[in-house]
Every structure is written in C-alpha cells, then in structure tokens.
C-alpha positions in Angstrom: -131.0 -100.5 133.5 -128.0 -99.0 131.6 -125.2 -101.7 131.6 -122.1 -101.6 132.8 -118.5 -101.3 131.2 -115.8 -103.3 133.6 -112.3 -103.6 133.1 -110.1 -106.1 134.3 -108.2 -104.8 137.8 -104.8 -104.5 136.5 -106.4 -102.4 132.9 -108.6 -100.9 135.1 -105.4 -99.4 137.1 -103.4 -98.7 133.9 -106.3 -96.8 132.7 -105.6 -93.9 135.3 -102.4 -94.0 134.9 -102.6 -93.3 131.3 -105.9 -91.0 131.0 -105.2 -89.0 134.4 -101.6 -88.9 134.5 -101.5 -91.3 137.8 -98.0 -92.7 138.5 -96.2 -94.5 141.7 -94.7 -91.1 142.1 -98.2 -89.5 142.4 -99.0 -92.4 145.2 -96.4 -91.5 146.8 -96.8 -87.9 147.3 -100.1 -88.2 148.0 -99.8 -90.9 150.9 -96.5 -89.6 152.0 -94.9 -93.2 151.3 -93.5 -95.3 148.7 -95.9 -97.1 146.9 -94.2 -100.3 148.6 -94.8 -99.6 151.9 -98.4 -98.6 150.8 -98.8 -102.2 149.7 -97.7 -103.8 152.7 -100.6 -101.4 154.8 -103.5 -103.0 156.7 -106.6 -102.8 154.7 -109.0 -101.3 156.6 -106.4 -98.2 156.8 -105.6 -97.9 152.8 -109.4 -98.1 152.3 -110.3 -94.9 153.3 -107.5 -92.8 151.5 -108.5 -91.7 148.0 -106.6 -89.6 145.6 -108.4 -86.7 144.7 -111.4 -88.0 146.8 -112.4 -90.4 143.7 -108.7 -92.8 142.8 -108.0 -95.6 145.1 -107.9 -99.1 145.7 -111.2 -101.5 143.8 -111.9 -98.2 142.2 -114.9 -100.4 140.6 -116.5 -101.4 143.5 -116.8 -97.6 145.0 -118.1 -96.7 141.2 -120.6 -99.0 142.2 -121.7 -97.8 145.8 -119.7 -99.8 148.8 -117.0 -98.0 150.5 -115.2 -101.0 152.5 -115.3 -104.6 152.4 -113.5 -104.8 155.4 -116.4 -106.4 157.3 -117.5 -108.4 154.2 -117.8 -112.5 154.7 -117.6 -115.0 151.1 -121.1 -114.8 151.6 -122.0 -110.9 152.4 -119.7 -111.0 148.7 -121.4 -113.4 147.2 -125.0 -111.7 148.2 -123.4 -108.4 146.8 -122.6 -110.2 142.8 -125.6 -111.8 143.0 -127.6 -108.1 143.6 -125.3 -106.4 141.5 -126.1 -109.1 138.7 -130.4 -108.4 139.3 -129.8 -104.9 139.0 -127.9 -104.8 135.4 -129.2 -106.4 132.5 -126.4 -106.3 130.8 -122.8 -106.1 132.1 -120.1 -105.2 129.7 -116.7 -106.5 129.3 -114.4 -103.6 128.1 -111.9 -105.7 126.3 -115.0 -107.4 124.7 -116.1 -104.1 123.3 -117.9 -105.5 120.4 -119.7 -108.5 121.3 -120.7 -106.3 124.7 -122.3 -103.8 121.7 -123.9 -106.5 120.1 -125.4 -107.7 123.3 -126.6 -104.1 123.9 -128.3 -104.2 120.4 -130.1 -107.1 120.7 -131.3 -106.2 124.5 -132.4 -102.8 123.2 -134.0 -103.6 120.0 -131.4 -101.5 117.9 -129.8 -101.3 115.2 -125.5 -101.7 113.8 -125.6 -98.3 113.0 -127.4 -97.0 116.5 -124.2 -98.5 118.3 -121.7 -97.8 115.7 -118.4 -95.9 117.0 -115.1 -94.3 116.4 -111.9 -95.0 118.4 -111.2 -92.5 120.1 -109.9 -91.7 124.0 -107.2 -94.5 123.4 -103.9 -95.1 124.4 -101.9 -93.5 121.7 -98.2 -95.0 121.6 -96.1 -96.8 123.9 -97.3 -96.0 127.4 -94.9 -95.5 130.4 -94.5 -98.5 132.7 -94.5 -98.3 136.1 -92.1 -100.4 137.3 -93.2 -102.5 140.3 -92.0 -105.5 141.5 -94.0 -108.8 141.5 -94.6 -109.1 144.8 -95.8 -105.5 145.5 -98.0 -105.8 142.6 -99.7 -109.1 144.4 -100.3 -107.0 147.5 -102.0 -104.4 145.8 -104.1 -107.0 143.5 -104.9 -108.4 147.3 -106.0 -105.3 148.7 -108.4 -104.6 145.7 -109.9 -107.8 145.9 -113.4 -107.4 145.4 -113.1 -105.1 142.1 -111.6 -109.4 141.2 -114.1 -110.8 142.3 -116.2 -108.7 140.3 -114.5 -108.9 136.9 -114.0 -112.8 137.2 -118.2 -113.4 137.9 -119.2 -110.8 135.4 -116.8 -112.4 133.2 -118.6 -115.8 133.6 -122.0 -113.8 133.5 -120.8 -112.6 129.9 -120.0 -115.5 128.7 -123.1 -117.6 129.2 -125.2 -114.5 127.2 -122.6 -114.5 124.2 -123.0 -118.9 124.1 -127.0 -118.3 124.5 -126.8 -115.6 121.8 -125.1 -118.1 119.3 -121.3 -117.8 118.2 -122.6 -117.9 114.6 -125.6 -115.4 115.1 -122.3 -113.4 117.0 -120.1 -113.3 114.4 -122.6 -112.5 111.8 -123.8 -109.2 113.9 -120.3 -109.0 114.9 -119.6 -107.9 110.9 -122.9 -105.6 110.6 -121.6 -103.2 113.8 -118.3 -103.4 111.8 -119.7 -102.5 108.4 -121.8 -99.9 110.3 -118.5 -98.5 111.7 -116.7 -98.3 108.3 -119.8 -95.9 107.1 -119.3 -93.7 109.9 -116.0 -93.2 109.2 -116.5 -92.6 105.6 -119.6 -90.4 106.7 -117.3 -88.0 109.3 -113.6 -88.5 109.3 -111.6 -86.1 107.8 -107.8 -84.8 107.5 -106.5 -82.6 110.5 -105.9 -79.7 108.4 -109.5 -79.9 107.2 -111.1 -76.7 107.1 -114.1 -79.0 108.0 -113.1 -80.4 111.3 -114.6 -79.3 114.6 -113.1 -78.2 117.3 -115.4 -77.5 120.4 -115.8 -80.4 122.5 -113.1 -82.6 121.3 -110.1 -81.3 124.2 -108.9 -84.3 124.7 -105.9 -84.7 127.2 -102.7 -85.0 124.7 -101.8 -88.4 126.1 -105.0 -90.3 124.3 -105.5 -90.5 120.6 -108.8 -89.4 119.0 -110.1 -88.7 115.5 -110.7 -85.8 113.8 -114.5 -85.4 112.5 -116.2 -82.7 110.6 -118.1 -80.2 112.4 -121.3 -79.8 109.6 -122.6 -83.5 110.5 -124.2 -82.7 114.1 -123.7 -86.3 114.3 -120.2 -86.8 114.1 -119.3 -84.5 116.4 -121.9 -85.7 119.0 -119.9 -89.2 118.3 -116.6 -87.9 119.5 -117.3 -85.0 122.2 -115.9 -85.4 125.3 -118.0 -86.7 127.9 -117.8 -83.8 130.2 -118.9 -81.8 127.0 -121.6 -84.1 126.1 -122.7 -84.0 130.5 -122.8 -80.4 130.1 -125.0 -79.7 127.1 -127.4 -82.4 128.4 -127.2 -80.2 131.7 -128.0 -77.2 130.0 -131.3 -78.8 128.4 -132.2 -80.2 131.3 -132.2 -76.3 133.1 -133.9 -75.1 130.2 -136.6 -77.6 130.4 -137.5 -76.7 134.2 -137.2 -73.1 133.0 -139.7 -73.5 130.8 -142.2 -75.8 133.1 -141.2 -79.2 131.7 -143.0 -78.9 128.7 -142.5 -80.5 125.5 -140.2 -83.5 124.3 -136.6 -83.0 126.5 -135.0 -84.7 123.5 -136.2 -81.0 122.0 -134.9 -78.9 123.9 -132.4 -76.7 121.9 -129.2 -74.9 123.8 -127.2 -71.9 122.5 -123.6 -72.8 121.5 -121.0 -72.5 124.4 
C-alpha cells in the first residue's frame, strides 16, 4: 500500500493557506461569517461546508474517506486508527521527511538514490500570518479533532518503526539519502538564466519556491514537475495503452509532448 504523508493539524492548515492562497478573509466570504463566529458553530453544521467542495475542517480525515465524525464514540475512533493502521504499511510524518524516506527504502527494497529529492513546492519567505486569537484557534483545533487524533497515533506508530529500525542504522542511511541528494543536485540544477533549464511542467504558483533544473536529463525534470503535470502525462499513457488493447509494458508507453 502506498504510504501516507500527514501533517500535523495546525501545518496541515497553514499549508492551504500558503499553497492555495486560503486566508480568514477567504472563510469568511465563503461562509458569510467571520471566522470567529464560524468557530463557535455546532459541529455537525460546519462539517458539511467545504470550500471549494475539497477545504474544510480535518481536511485529513476526508483525504482519507469519512465525511463526519459526528456520530463517532472513543471506540468507533479508536476501530477507525486501528483500520487505518492495517491498511498502510507505512505512514509518513511530513516534518520527518527523511527518516519517513528511509523507512520507505528499506520497506521497498530501494535504493538512496531511488528516493533522492529536490526541495521544491516550499514556503519561500516569510509567510503571512493570520492573526487569530488563542481561543478561536482552540475551537477550531476542537472541531477538527479527529485529523489530532490521527497525527498523534501515527506519530507514536512512527516512532516505534524508526526505534525498531535502529537510531544508528538511521543515521547512517540518513547520510546515504543525503549524499544521494547532493548528486542530484550536482547532476540537474542549474542557474535561472540557463539556456538549459526547462520550462514545461514546472508552473508553480509564485508563492512557493522551487528549483530550476535542466530540461536534457529526462530525469530532472520528471523530479520537479508539478504534480498535476506528472497526473496528466501518466493519464495520457494510460489512454494510449487501452487504445492500443493493453499491450505491452505501460511503463513503455510513449506520449507526444504537450
């Protein structure tokens, strides 16, 4: 089963402010109300009101399937984690980017360089802060309550595989991935004014920073695309491949530039 990346609630929030431009202001045209007064709501009426049918409140437990939780005992939770936790071999911890990788690696047989990375879709420069008061902020944590209890037993789950894995056998594979990063970037990074550097598939929204890769290494640019660039080319090979009666390897399957 693919894993998981989670967030914690409050970076999970900040992340749609920053990456889709979400702000209090937003909330409040959308609901009609100052996000204050949408904090002090009744649960089982905020539940069902989603920004752009997707944003709302424990935005990681609808990514994962349940609508409400409204009906949901300590128990009906606890059967939910404990599911959840059977399903996913592997969880990962967003702020534990690395060890998660590592993890990854040693579940899938890989190697550094098959999870090696660039930064890029990150929060470039100061970000604007929403100012809410304490107490608002509490309701709102309240309200999306079960994406917590999520985060804190996944947490605990991730823990217990990087103490079985070995802090020294970590910190050793920790250094490979990061060796194995360092020869990517020497391998595709290159000045902005490169005549070198590609441009298709790396619009980025200007409020996250990226890097800019040459475009002659098919590699380096698949390491940076955006993701809806990456979901459509993967699209287009799966069409192709029904077009032409599933035959042949998928992996194959060779689409004509946008």
């Amino acid at each position: 089963m693919l894993p998981r990346s989670l967030r914690t609630p409050n970076g999970k929030y900040n992340m749609m402010v920053v990456h889709t431009r979400l702000d209090a202001e937003s909330v409040a045209k959308f609901y009609n109300m100052p996000l204050e007064e949408f904090a002090d709501l009744p649960y089982e009426k905020v539940v069902r009101w989603r920004l752009a049918k997707v944003y709302g409140i424990h935005q990681m437990f609808y990514d994962l399937g349940y609508g409400s939780a409204e009906d949901l005992t300590p128990t009906d939770m606890d059967r939910i984690l404990t599911k959840l936790n059977s399903t996913f071999d592997l969880v990962m911890v967003a702020e534990r980017y690395d060890e998660s990788l590592v993890l990854l690696k040693d579940l899938m047989c890989w190697t550094a360089d098959d999870v090696a990375y660039l930064s890029i879709n990150f929060r470039k420069g100061k970000p604007a802060t929403n100012k809410i008061a304490p107490e608002t902020r509490e309701k709102l944590l309240q309200l999306s309550y079960p994406d917590a209890k999520i985060y804190e037993y996944f947490l605990k789950v991730f823990e217990k595989k990087v103490e079985a894995f070995g802090r020294v056998r970590m910190a050793k594979e920790l250094a490979a991935v990061q060796d194995a990063n360092k020869r990517l970037a020497e391998k595709c990074v290159v000045n902005e004014d490169s005549p070198l550097r590609a441009e298709k598939g790396m619009e980025w929204v200007g409020v996250v920073g990226r890097v800019t890769v040459r475009r002659d290494v098919q590699d380096c640019v698949d390491v940076v695309r955006t993701e809806h660039d990456m979901l459509n080319d993967v699209r287009d090979r799966q069409r192709l491949w029904v077009e032409r009666g599933w035959r042949g390897n998928l992996s194959q399957v060779v689409v004509s530039p946008r």
